[in-house]
C-alpha positions as CSV (number, residue, x, y, z in Angstrom):
1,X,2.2,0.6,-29.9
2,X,-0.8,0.5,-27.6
3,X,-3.0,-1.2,-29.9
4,X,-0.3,-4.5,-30.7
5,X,0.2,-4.4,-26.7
6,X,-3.2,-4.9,-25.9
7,X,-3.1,-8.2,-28.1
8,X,-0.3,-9.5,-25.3
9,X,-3.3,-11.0,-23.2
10,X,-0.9,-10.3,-20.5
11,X,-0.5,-6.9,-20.9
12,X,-3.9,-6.6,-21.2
13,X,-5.0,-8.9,-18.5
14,X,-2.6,-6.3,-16.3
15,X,-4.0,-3.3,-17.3
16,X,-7.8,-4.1,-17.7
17,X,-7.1,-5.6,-13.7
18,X,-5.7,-3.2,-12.4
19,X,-8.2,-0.4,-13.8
20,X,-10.9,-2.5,-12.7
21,X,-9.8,-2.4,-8.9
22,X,-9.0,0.9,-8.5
23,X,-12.6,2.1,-10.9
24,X,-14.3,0.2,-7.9
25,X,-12.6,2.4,-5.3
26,X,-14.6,5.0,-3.2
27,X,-14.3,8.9,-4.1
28,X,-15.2,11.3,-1.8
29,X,-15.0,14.9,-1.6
30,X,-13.2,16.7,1.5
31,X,-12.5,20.3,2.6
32,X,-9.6,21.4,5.1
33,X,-10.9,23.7,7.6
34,X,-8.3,25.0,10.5
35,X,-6.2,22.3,9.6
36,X,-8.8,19.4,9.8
37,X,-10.5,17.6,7.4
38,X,-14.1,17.0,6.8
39,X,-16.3,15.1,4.6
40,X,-18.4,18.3,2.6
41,X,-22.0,17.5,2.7
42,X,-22.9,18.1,-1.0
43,X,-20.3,16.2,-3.0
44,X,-19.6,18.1,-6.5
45,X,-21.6,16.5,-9.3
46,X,-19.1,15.2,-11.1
47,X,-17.4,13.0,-8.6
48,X,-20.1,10.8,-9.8
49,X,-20.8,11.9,-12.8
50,X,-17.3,13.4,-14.7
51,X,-19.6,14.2,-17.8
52,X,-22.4,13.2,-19.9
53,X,-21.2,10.1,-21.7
54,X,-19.3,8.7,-18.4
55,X,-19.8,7.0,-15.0
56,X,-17.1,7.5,-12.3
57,X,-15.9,3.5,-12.7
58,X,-15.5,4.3,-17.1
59,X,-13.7,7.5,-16.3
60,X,-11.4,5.7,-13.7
61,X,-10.8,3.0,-16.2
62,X,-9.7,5.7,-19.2
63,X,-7.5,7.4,-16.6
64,X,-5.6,4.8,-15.8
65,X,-5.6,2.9,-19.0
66,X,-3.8,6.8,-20.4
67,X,-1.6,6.1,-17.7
68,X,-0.5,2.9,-18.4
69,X,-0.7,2.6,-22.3
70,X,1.0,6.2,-22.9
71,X,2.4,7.8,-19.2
72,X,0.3,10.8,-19.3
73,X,-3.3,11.8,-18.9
74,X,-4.8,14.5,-20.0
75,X,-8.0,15.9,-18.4
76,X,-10.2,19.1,-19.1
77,X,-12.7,20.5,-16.6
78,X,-15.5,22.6,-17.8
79,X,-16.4,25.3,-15.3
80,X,-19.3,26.9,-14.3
81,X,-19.6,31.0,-14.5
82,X,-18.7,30.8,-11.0
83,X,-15.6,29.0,-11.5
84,X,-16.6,25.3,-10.2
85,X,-15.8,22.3,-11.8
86,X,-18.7,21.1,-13.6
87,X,-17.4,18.7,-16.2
88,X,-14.6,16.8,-16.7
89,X,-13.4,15.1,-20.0
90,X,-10.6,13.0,-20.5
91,X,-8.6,13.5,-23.6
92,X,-7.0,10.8,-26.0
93,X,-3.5,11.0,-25.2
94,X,-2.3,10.5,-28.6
95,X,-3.9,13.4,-29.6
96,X,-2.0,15.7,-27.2
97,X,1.0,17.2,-28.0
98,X,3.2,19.4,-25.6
99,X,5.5,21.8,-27.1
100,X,8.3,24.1,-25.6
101,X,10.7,26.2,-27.3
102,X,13.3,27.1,-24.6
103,X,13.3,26.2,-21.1
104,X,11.7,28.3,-18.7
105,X,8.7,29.6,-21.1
106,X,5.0,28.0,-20.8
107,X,4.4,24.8,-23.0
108,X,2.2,25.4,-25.9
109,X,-0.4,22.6,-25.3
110,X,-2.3,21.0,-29.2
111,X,-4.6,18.7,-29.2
112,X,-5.3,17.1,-32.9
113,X,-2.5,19.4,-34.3
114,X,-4.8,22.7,-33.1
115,X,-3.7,25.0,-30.4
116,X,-5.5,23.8,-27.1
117,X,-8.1,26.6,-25.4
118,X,-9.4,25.6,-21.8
119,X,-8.2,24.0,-18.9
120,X,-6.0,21.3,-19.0
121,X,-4.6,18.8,-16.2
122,X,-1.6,17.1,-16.7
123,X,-0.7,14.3,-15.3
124,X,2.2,12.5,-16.4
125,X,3.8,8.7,-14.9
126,X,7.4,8.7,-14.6
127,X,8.9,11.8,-16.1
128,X,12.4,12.3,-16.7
129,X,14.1,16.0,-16.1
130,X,13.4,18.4,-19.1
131,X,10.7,16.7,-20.5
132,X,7.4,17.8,-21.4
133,X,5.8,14.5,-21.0
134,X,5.4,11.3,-18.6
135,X,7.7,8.1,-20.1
136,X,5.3,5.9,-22.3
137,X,5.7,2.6,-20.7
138,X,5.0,0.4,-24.0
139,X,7.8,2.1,-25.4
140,X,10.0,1.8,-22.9
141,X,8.9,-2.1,-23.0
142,X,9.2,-2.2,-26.7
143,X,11.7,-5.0,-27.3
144,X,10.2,-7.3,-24.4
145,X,6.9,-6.9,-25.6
146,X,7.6,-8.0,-29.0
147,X,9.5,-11.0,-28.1
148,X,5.8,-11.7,-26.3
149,X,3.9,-10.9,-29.5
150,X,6.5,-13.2,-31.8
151,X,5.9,-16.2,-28.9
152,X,2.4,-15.9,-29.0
153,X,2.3,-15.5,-32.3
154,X,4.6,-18.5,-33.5
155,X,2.9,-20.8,-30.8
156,X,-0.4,-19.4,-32.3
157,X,0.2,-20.9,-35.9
158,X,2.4,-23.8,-34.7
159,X,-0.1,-25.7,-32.4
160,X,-3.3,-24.0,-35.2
161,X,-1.2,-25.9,-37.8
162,X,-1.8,-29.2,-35.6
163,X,1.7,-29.5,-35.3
164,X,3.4,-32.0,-32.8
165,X,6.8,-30.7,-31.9
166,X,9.9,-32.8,-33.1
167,X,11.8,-34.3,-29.7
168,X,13.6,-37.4,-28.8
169,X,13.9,-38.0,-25.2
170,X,17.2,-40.0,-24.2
171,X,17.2,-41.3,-20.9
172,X,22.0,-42.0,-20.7
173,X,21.4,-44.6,-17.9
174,X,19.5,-47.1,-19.8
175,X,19.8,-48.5,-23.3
């Protein structure tokens, strides 16, 4: 699960990294016009400011950290009566479930085991064909990540223990 994984200090090294450097990147907001790009002079709001209980960097960090401990992000815009994006929330991925019954019809989206209302932005990692949602990469990294866990573990409670590993060193060329 997510929660063991983030007890690998590699793992979590890896992920808290990487959302770290890409938290600190620049946003901007551009419009195309003819074909060219400009910089708008009034940025929306929440390119700064995604909602009330987060700064750009801590909603970058919960994006990628969905991302990488489950595949898939979920966000949710709130919009104005005009239509603009005012808000945006990310949602727990584990709380998300994606539901179709045959191929071709819309996926039922529920979010804590209730039928979703609103907006909602999708994005998954790798995804294979057919499926509803991205490949969560501690799953697919199950078995090497709990040989990690046992290794860290049984170094954990052999050195705690104070013990001093059994080995004789036998050098053939002298007696």
């Amino acid at each position: 699960s997510p929660e063991l994984a983030t007890q690998l200090l590699t793992v979590f090294g890896c992920v808290t990294r990487i959302a770290d450097a890409i938290s600190m990147m620049p946003v901007d907001h551009f419009t195309g016009i003819g074909g060219v790009q400009r910089a708008v002079t009034q940025r929306a709001p929440w390119l700064d400011k995604p909602n009330p209980e987060a700064s750009w960097p801590t909603f970058a960090k919960q994006y990628v950290w969905s991302r990488l401990y489950d595949g898939n992000a979920f966000l949710s815009p709130i919009r104005n009566p005009l239509g603009r994006v005012i808000e945006v929330w990310m949602l727990d991925p584990t709380t998300v479930e994606l539901v179709r019954l045959r191929a071709g019809e819309p996926i039922a989206v529920f979010v804590n085991g209730r039928p979703f209302v609103g907006d909602l932005i999708h994005i998954p990692g790798f995804m294979p064909p057919g499926a509803t949602r991205g490949v969560n990469p501690i799953e697919a990294a199950r078995m090497a990540l709990n040989v990690g866990l046992s290794a860290q573990e049984y170094g954990a409670g052999f050195f705690g223990n104070s013990a001093i590993p059994a080995i004789v060193i036998k050098n053939p060329g002298q007696s």
